[in-house]
N, CA, C and O atoms as a Tripos MOL2 file, in Angstrom:
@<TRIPOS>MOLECULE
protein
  284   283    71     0     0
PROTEIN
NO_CHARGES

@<TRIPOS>ATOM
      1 N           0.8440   -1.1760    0.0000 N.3       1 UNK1
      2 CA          0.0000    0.0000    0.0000 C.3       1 UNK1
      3 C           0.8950    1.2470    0.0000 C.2       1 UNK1
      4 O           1.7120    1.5390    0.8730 O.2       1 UNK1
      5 N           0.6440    1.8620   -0.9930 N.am      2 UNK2
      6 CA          1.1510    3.4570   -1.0480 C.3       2 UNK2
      7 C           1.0830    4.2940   -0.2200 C.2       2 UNK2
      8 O          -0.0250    4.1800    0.3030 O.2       2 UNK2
      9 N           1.8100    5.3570    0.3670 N.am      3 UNK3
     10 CA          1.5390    6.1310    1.5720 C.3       3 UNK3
     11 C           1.4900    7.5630    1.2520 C.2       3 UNK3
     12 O           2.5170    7.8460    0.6350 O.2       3 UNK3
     13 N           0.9070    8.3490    1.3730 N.am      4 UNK4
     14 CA          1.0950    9.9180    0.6820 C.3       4 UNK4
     15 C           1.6800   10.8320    2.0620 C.2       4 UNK4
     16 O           2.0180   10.6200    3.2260 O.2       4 UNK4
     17 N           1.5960   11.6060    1.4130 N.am      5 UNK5
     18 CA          2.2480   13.0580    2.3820 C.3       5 UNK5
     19 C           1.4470   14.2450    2.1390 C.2       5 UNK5
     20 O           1.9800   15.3300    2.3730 O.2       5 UNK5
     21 N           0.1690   14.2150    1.6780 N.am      6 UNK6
     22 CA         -0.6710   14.8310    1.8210 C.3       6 UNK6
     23 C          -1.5030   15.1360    2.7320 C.2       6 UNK6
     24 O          -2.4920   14.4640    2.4380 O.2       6 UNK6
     25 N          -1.8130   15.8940    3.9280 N.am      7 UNK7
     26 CA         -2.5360   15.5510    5.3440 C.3       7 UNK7
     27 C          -4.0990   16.0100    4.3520 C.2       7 UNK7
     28 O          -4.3220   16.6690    3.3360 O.2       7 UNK7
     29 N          -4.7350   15.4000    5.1240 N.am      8 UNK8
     30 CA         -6.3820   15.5380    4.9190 C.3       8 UNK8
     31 C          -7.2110   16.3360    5.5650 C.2       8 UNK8
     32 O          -7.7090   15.7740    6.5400 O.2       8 UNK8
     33 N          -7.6410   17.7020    5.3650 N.am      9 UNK9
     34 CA         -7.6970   18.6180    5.4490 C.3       9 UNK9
     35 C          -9.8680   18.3560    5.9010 C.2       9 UNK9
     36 O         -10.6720   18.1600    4.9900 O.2       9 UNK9
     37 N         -10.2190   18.4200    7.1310 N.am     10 UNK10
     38 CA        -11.9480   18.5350    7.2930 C.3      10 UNK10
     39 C         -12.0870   20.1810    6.6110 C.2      10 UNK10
     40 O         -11.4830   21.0520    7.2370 O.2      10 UNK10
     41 N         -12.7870   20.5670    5.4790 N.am     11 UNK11
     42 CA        -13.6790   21.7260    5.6560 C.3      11 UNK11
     43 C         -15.4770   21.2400    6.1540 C.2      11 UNK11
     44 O         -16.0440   20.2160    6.5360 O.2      11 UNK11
     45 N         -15.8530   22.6790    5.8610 N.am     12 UNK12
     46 CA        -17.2020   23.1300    5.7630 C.3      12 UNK12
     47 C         -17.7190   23.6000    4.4100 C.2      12 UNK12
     48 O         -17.0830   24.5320    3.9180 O.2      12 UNK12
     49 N         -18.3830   23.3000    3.9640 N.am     13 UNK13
     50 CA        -18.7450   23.9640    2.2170 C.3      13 UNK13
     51 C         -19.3250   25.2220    2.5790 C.2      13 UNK13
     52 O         -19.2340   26.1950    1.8300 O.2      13 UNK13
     53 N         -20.0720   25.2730    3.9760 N.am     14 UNK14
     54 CA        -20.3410   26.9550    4.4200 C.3      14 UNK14
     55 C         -19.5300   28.1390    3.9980 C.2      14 UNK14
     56 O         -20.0330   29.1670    3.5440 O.2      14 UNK14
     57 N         -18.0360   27.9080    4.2010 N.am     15 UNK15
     58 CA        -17.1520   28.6380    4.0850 C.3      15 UNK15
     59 C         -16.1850   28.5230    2.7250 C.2      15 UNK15
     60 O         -15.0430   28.9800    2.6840 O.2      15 UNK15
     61 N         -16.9540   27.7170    1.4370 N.am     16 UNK16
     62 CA        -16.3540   27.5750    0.2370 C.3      16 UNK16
     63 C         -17.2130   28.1290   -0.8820 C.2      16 UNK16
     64 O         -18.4080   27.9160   -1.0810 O.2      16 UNK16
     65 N         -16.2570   28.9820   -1.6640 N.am     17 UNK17
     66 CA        -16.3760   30.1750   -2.6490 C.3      17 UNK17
     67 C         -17.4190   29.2740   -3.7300 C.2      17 UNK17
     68 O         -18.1400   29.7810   -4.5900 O.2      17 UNK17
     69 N         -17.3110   28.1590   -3.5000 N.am     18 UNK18
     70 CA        -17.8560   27.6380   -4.8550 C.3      18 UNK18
     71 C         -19.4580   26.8800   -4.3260 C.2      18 UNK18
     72 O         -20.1020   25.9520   -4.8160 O.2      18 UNK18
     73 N         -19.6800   27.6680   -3.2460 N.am     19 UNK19
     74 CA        -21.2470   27.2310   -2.5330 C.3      19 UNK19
     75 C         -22.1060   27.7840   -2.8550 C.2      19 UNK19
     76 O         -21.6110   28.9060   -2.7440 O.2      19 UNK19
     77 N         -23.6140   28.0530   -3.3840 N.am     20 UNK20
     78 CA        -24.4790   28.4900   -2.5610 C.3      20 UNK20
     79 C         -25.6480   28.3260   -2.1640 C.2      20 UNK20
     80 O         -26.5630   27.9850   -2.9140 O.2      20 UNK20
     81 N         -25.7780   28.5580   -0.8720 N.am     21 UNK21
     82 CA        -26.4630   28.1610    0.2000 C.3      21 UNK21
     83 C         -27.8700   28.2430    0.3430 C.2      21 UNK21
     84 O         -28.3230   29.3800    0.2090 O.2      21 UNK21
     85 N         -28.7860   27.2190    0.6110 N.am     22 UNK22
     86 CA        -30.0950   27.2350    0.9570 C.3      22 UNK22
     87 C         -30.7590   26.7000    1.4390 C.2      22 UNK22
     88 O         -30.7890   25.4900    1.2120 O.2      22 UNK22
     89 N         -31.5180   27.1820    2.2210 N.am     23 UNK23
     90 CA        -32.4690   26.7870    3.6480 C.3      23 UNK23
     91 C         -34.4950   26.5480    3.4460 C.2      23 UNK23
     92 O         -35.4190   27.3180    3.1810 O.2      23 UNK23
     93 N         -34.4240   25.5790    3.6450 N.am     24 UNK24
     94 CA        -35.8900   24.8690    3.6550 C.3      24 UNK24
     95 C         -36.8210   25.1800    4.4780 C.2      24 UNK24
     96 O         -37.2850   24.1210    4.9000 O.2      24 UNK24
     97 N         -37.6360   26.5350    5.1880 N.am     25 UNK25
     98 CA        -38.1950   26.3540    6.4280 C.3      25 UNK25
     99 C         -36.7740   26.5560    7.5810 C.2      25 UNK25
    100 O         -35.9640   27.4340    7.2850 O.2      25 UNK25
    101 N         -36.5820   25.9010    8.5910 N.am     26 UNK26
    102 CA        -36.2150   26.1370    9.6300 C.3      26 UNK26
    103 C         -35.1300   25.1510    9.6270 C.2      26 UNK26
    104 O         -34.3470   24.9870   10.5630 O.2      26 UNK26
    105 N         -35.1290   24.2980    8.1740 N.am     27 UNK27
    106 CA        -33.7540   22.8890    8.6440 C.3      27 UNK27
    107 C         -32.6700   23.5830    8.1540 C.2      27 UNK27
    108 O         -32.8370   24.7380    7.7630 O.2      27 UNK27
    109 N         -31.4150   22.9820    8.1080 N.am     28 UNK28
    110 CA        -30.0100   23.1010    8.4180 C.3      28 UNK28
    111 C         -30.0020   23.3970    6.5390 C.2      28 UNK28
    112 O         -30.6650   22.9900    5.5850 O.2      28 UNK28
    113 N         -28.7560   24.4010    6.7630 N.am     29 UNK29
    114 CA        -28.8490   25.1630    5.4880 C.3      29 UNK29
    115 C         -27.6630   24.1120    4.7230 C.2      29 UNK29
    116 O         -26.6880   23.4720    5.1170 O.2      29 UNK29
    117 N         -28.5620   24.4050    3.0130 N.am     30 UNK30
    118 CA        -27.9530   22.9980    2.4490 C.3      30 UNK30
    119 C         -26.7140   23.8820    1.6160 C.2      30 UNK30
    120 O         -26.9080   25.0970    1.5910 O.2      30 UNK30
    121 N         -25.9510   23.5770    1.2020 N.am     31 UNK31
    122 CA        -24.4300   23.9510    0.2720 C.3      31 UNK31
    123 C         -24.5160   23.4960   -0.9240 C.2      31 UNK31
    124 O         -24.2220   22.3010   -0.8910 O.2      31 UNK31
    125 N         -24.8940   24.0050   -2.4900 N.am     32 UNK32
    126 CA        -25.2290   23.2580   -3.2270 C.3      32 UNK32
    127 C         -23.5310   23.5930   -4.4540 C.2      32 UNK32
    128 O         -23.2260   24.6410   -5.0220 O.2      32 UNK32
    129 N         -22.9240   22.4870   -4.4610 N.am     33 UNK33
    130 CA        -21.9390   23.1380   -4.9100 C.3      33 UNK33
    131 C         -21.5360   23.5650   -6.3550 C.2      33 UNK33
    132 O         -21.0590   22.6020   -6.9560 O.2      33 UNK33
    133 N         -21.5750   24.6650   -7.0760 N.am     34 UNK34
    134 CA        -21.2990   25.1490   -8.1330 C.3      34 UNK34
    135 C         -20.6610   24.5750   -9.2470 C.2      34 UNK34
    136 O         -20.8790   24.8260  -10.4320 O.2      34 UNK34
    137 N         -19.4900   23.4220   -8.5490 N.am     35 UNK35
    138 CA        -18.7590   22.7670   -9.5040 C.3      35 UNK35
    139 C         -19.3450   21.4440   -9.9520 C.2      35 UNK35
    140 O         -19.5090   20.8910  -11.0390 O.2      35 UNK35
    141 N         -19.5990   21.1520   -8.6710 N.am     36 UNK36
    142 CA        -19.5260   19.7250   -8.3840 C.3      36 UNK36
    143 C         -21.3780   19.2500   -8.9680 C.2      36 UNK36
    144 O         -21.5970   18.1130   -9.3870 O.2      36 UNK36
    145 N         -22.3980   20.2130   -8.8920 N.am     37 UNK37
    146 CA        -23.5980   20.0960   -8.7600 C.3      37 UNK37
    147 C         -24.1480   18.7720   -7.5070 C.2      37 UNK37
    148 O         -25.1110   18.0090   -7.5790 O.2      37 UNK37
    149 N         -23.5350   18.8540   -6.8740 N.am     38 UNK38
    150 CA        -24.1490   17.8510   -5.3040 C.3      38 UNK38
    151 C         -24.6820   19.4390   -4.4670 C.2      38 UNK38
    152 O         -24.5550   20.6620   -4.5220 O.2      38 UNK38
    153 N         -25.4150   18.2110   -3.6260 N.am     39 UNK39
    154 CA        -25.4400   19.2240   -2.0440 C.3      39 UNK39
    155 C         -25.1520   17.9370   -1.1130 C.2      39 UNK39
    156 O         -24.9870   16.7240   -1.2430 O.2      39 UNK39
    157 N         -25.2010   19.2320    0.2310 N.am     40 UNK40
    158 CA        -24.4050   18.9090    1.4860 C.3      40 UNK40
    159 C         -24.9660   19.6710    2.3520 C.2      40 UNK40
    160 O         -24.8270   20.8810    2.1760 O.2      40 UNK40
    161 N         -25.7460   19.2050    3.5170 N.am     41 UNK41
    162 CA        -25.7170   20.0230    4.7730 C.3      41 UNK41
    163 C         -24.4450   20.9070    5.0150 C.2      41 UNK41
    164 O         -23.5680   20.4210    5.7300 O.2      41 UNK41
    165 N         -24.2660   22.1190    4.5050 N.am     42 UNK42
    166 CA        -23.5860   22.9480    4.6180 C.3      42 UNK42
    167 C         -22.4880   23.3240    6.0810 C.2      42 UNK42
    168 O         -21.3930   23.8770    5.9710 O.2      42 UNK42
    169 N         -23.0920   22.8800    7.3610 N.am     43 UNK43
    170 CA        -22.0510   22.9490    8.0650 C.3      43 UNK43
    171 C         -21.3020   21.4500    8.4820 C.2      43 UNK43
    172 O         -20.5050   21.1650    9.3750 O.2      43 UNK43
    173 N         -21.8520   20.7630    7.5640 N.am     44 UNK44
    174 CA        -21.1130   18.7060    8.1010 C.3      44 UNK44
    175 C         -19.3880   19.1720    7.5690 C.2      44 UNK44
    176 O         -18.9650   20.0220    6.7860 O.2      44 UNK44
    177 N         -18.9110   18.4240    8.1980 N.am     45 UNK45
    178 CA        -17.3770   18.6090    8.0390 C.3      45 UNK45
    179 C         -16.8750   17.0470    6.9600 C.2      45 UNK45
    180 O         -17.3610   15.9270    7.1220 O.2      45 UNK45
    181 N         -16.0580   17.3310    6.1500 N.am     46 UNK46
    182 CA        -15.9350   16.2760    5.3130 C.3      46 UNK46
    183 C         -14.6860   16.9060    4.2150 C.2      46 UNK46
    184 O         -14.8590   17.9710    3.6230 O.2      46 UNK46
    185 N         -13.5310   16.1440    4.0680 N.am     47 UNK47
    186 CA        -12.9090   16.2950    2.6650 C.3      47 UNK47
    187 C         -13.3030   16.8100    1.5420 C.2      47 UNK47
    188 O         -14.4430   16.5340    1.1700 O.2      47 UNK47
    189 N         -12.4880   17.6630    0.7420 N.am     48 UNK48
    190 CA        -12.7950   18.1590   -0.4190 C.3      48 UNK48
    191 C         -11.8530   18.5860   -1.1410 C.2      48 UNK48
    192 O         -11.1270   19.3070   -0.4580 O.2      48 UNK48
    193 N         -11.4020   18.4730   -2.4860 N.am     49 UNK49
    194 CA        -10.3400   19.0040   -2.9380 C.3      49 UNK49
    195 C         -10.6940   19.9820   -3.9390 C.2      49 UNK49
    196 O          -9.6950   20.5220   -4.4160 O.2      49 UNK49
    197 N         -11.5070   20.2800   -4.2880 N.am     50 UNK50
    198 CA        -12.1130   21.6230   -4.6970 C.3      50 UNK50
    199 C         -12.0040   22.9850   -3.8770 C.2      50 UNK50
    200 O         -11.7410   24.0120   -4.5040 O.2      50 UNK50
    201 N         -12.2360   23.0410   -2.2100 N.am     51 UNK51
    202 CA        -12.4310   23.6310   -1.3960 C.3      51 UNK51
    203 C         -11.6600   24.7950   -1.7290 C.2      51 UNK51
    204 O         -10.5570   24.6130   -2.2450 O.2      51 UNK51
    205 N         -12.1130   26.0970   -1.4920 N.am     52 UNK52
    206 CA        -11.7830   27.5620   -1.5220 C.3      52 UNK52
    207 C         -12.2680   28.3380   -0.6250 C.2      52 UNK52
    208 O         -13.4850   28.5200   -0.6450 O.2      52 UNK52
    209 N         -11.6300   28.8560    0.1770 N.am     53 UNK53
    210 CA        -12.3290   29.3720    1.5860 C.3      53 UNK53
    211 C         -12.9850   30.8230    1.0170 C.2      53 UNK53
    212 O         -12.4630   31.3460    0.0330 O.2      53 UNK53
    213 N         -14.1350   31.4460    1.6660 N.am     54 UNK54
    214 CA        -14.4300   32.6520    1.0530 C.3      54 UNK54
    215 C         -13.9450   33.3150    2.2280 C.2      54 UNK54
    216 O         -14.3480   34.4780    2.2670 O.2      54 UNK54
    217 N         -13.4180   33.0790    2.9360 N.am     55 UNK55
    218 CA        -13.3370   34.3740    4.3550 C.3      55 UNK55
    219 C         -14.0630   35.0420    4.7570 C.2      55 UNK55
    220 O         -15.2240   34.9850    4.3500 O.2      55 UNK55
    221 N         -13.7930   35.6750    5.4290 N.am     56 UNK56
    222 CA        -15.2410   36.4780    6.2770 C.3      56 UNK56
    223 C         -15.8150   37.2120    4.9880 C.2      56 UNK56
    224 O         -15.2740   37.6550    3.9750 O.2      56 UNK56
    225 N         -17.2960   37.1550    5.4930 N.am     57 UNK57
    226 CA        -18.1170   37.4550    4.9450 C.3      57 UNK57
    227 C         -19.8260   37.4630    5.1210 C.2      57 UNK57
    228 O         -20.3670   36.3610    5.2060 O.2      57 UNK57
    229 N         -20.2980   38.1470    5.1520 N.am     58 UNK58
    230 CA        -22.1440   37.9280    5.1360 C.3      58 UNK58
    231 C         -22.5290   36.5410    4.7690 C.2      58 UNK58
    232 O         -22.1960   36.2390    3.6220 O.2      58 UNK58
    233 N         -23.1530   35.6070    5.4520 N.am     59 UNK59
    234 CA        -23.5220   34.9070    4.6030 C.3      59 UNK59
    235 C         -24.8340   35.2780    3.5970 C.2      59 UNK59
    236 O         -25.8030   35.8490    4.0970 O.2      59 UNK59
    237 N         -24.8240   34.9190    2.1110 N.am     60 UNK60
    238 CA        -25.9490   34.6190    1.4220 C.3      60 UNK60
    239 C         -27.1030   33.5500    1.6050 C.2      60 UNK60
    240 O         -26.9440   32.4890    1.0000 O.2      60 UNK60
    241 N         -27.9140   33.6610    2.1480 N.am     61 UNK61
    242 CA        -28.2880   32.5730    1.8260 C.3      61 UNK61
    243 C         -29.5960   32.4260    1.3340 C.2      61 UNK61
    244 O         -30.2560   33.2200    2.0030 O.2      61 UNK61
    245 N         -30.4980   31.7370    0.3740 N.am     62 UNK62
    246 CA        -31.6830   32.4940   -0.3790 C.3      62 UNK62
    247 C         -32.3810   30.8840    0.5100 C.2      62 UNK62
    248 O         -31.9760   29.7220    0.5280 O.2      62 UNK62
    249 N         -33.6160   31.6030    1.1720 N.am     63 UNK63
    250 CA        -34.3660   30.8210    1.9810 C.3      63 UNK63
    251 C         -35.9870   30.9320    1.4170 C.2      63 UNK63
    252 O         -36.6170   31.9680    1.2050 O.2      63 UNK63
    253 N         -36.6210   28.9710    1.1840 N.am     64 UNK64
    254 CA        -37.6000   28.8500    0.6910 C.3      64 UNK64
    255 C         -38.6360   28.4630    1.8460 C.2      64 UNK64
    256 O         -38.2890   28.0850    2.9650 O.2      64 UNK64
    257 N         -39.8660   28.6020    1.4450 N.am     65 UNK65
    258 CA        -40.5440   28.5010    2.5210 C.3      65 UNK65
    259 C         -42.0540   27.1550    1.6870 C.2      65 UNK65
    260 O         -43.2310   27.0290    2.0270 O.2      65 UNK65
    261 N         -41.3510   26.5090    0.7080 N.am     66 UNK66
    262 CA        -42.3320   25.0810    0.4150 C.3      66 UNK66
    263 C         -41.2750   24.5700   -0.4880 C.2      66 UNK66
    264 O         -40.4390   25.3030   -1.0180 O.2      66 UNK66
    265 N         -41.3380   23.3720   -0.6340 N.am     67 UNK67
    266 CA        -40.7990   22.0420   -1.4880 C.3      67 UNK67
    267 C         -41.5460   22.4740   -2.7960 C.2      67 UNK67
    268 O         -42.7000   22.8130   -3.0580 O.2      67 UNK67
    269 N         -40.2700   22.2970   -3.5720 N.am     68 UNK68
    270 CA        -40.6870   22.1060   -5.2370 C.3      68 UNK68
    271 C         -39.2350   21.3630   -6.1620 C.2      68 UNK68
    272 O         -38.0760   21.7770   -6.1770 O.2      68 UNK68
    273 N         -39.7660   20.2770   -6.8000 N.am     69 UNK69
    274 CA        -39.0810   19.7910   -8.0410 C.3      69 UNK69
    275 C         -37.9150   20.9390   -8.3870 C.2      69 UNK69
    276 O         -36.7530   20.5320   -8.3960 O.2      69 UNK69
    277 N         -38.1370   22.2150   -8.6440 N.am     70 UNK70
    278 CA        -37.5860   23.3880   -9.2870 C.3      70 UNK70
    279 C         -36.2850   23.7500   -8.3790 C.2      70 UNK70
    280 O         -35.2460   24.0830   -8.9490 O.2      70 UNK70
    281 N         -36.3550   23.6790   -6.9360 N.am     71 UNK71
    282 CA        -35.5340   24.4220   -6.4990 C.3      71 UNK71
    283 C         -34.3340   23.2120   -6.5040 C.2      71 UNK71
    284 O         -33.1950   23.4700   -6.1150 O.2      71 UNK71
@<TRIPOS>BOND
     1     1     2 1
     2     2     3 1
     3     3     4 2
     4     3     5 am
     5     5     6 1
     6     6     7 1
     7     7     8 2
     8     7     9 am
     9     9    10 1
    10    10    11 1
    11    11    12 2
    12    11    13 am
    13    13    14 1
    14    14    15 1
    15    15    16 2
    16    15    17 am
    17    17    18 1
    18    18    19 1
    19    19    20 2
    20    19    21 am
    21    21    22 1
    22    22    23 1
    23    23    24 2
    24    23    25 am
    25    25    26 1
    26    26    27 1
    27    27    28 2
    28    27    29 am
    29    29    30 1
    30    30    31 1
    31    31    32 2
    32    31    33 am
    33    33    34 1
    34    34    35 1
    35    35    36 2
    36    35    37 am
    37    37    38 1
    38    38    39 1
    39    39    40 2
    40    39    41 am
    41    41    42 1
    42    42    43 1
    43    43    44 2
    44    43    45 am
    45    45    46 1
    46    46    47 1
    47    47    48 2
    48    47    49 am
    49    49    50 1
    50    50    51 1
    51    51    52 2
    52    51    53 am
    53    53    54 1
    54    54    55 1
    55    55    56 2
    56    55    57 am
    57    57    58 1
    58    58    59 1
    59    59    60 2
    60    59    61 am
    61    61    62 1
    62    62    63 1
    63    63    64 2
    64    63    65 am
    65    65    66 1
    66    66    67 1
    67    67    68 2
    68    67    69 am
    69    69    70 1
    70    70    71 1
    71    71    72 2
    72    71    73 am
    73    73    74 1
    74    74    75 1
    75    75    76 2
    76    75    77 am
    77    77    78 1
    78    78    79 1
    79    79    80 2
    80    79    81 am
    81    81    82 1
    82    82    83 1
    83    83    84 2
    84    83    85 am
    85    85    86 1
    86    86    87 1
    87    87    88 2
    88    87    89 am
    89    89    90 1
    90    90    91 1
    91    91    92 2
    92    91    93 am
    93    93    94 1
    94    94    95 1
    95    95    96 2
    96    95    97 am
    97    97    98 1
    98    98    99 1
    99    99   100 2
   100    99   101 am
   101   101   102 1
   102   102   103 1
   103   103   104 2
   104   103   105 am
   105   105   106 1
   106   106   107 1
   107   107   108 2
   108   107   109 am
   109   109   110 1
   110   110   111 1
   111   111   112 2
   112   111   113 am
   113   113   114 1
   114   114   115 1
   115   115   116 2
   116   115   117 am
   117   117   118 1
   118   118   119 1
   119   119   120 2
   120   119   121 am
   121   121   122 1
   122   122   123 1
   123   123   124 2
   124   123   125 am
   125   125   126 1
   126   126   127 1
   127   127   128 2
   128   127   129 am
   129   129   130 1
   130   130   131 1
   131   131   132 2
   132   131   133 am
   133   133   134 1
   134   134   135 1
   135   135   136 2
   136   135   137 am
   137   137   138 1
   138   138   139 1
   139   139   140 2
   140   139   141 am
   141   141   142 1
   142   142   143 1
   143   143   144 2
   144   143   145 am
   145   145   146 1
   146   146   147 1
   147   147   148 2
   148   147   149 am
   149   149   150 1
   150   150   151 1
   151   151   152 2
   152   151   153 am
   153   153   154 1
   154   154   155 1
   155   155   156 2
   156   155   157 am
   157   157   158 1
   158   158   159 1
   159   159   160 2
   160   159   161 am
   161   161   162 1
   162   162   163 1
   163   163   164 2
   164   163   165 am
   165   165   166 1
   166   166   167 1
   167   167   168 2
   168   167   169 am
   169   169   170 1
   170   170   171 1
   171   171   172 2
   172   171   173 am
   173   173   174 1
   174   174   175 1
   175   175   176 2
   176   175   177 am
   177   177   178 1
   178   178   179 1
   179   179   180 2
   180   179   181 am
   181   181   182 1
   182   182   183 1
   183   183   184 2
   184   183   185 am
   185   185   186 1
   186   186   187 1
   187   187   188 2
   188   187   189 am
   189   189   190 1
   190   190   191 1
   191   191   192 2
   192   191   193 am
   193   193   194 1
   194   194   195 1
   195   195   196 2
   196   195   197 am
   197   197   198 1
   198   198   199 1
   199   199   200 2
   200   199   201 am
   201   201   202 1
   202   202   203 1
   203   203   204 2
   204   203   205 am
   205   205   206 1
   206   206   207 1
   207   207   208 2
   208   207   209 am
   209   209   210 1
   210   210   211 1
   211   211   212 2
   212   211   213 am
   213   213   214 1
   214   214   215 1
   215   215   216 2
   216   215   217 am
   217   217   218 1
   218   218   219 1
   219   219   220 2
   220   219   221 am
   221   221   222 1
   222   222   223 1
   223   223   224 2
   224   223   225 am
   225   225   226 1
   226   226   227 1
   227   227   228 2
   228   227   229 am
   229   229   230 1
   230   230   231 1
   231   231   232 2
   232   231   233 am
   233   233   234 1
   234   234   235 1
   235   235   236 2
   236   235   237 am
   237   237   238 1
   238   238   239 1
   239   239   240 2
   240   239   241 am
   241   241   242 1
   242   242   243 1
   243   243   244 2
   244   243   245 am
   245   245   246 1
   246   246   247 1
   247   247   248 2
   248   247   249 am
   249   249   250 1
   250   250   251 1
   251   251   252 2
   252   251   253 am
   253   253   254 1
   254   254   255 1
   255   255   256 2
   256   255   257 am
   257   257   258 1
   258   258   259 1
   259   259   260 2
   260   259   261 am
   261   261   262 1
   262   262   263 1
   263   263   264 2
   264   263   265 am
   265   265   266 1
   266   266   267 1
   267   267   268 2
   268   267   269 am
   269   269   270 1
   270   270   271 1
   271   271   272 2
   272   271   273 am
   273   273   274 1
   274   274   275 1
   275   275   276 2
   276   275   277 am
   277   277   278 1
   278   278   279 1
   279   279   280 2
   280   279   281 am
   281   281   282 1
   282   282   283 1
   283   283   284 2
@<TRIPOS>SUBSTRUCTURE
     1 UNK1         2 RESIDUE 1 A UNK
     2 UNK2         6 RESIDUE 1 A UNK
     3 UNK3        10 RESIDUE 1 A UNK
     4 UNK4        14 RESIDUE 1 A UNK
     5 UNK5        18 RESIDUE 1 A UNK
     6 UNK6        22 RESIDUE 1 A UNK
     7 UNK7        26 RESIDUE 1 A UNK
     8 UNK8        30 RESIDUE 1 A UNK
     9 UNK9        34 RESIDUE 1 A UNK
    10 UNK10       38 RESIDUE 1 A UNK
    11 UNK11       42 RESIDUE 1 A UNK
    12 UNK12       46 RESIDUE 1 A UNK
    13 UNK13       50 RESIDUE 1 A UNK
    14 UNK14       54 RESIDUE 1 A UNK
    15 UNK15       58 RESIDUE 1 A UNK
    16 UNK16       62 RESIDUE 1 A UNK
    17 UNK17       66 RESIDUE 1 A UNK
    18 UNK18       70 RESIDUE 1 A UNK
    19 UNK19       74 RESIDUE 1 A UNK
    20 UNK20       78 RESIDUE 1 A UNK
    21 UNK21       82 RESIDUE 1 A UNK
    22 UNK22       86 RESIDUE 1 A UNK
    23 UNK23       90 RESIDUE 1 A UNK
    24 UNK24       94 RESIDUE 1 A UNK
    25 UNK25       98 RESIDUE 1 A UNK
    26 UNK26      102 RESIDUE 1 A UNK
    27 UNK27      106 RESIDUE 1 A UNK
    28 UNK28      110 RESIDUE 1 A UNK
    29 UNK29      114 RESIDUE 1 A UNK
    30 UNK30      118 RESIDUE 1 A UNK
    31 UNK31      122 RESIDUE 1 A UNK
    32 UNK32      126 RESIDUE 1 A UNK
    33 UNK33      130 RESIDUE 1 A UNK
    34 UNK34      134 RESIDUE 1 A UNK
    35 UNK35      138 RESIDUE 1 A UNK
    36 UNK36      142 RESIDUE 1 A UNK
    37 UNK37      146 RESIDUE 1 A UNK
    38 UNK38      150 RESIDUE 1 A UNK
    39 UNK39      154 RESIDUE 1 A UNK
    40 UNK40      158 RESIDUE 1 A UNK
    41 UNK41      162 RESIDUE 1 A UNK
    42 UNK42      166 RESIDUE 1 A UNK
    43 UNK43      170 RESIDUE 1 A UNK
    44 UNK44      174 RESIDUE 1 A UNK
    45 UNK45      178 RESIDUE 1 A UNK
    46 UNK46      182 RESIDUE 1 A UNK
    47 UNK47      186 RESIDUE 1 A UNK
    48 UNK48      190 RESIDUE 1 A UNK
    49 UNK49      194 RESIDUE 1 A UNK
    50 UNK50      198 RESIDUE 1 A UNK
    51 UNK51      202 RESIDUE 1 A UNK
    52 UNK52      206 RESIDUE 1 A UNK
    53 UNK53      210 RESIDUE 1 A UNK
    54 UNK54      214 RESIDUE 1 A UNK
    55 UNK55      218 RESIDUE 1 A UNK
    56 UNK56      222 RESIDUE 1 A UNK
    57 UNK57      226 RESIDUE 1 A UNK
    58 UNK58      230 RESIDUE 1 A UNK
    59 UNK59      234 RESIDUE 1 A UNK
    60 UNK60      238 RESIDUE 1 A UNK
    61 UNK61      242 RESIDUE 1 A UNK
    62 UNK62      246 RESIDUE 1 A UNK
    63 UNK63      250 RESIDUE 1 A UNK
    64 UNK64      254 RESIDUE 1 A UNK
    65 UNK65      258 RESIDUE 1 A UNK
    66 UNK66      262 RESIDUE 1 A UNK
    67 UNK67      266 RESIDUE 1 A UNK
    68 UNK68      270 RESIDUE 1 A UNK
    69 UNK69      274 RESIDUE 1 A UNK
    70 UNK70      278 RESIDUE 1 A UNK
    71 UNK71      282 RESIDUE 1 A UNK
């Protein structure tokens, strides 16, 4: 087995340039990612090699208030 020298880095997609963010009602705001087209509960911690921190900043986040196919 091969061994790297790369350490493995937990982000947040909360805090990555290539997110954006949206909230259902009152549940946990989702990270839908720009590149990748997935989502992610936006604050779960997990690997990524895309990751780009946006730094401080406001968050955006565009919040729906019913379920639809569309969003």
């Amino acid at each position: 087995m091969a061994k790297t020298n790369s350490k493995v880095h937990k982000i947040k997609c909360i805090n990555c340039t290539h997110a954006s963010l949206l909230q259902w009602f009152e549940n946990p705001v989702i990270a839908q990612c720009n590149i990748r087209k997935d989502r992610m509960v936006a604050e779960s911690e997990h690997s990524c090699d895309l990751f780009r921190d946006a730094g401080p900043r406001k968050l955006d986040i565009k919040h729906f208030d019913h379920y639809s196919d569309e969003d």
